[in-house]
N, C-alpha and C positions, 0 to 999 in steps of 0.2 A: 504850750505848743512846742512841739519838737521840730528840728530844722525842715526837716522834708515839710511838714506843714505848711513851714511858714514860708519856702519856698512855693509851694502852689500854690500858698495866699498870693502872694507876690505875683503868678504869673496870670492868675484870675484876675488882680487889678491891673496888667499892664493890656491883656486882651483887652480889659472893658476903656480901656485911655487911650489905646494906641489908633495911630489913625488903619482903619478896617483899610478903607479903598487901596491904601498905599500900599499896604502889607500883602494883599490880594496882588495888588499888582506886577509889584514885586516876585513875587511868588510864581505868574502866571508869567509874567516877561523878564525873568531876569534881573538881574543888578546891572546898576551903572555907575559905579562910588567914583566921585572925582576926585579922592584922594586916598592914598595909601600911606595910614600911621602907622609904623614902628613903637612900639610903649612898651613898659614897664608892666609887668603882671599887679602890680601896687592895687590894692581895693582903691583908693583914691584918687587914682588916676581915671578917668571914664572919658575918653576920646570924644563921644559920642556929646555930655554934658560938654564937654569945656567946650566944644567948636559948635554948640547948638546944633547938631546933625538930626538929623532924624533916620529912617530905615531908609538902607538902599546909599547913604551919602558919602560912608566912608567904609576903606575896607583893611580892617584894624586885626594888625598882629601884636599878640601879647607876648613875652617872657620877660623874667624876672632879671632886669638890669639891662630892659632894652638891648642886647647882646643878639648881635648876628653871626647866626651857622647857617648853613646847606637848606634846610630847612625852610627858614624863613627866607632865605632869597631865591625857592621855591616857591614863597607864595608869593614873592615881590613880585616874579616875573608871570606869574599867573593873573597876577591882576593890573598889571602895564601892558602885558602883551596881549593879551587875551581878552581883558576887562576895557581897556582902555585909558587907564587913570593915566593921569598927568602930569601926578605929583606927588614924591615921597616924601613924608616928614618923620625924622628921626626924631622920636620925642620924649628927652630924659626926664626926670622930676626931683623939684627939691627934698630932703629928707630923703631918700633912697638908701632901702633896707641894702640891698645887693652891692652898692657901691661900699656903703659904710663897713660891710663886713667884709668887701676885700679891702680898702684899708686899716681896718684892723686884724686883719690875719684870719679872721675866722671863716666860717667854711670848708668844712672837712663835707668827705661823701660825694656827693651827684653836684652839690651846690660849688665843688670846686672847678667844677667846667665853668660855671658863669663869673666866678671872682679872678681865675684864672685870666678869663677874655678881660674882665674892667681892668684888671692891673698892667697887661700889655696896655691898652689905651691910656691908661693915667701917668705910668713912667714913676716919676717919684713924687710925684706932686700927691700931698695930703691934703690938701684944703680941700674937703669935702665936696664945695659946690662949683670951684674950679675940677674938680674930678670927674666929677657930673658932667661938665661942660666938655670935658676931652674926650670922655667915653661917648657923648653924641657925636661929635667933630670924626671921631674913630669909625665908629658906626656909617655915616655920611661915605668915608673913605673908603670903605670896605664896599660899599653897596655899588659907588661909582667904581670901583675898580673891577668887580665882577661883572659890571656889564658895558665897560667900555666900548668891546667888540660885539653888541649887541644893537644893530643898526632901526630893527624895530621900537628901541629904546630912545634914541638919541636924542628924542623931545621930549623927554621925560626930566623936570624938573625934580633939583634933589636937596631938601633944606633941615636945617639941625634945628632943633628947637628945645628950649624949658621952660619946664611947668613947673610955677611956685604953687606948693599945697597949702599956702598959707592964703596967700592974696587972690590965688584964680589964674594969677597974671601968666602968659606964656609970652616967653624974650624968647625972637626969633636969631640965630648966630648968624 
């Protein structure tokens, strides 16, 4: 089976599992996510598994080293202002390819915009999962500083979080 295949295997089982009504519903009325994740592009990472969400529950931006630019605080503010959410969760994760290779130097090309943004947020700190930890806390900082002066915002809860790939476990900072 070659990928495309096994890709529309994959989405013929999710049609035949997923719930229809909700998806429908969804579809016909709209989304209401009551929370907006910030994550890591990581295959292992799945927002959606770790917080048991189902369609319509969260409204999940991806890149690679959980790293905020223009962009993502483009969709931030599309889905607080617009959507309603409540609640941002900056959400790093253990093992992290992106952090690990801006502490070790590596990253030439396009992937140095993102090792570039970790290393501002980490300072000099090498310990891995302390890195992890300041790159969310950084992220957090960034997102609240962008919308200080944004008063549709201002009930907008804003929380840093990690995800061990090991255990499941998410420690909230």
């Amino acid at each position: 089976m070659d990928l495309i295949q096994k890709l529309a295997a994959g989405n013929l089982e999710y049609i035949h599992q997923s719930d229809e009504e909700l998806r429908l519903d969804t579809a016909r009325n709209g989304q209401h996510p009551c929370a907006i994740v910030i994550c890591c592009s990581d295959s292992r990472v799945i927002p959606e598994q770790i917080f048991s969400a189902t369609i319509g529950d969260l409204f999940v931006i991806r890149v690679a080293g959980n790293v905020i630019g223009n962009h993502q605080l483009g969709s931030i503010e599309y889905a607080a202002a617009h959507l309603g959410c409540k609640l941002i969760v900056m959400l790093g994760h253990t093992g992290c390819g992106a952090v690990g290779a801006a502490l070790s130097g590596h990253g030439g090309g396009f992937i140095s915009y993102i090792t570039e943004d970790i290393l501002e947020a980490v300072g000099s700190e090498r310990d891995p999962d302390e890195a992890c930890r300041l790159n969310v806390m950084h992220g957090v900082s960034r997102i609240r500083q962008a919308f200080e002066k944004h008063p549709e915002m201002s009930d907008v809860e804003i929380r840093g979080a990690v995800y061990d790939i090991e255990s499941g476990e998410v420690t909230w900072l």
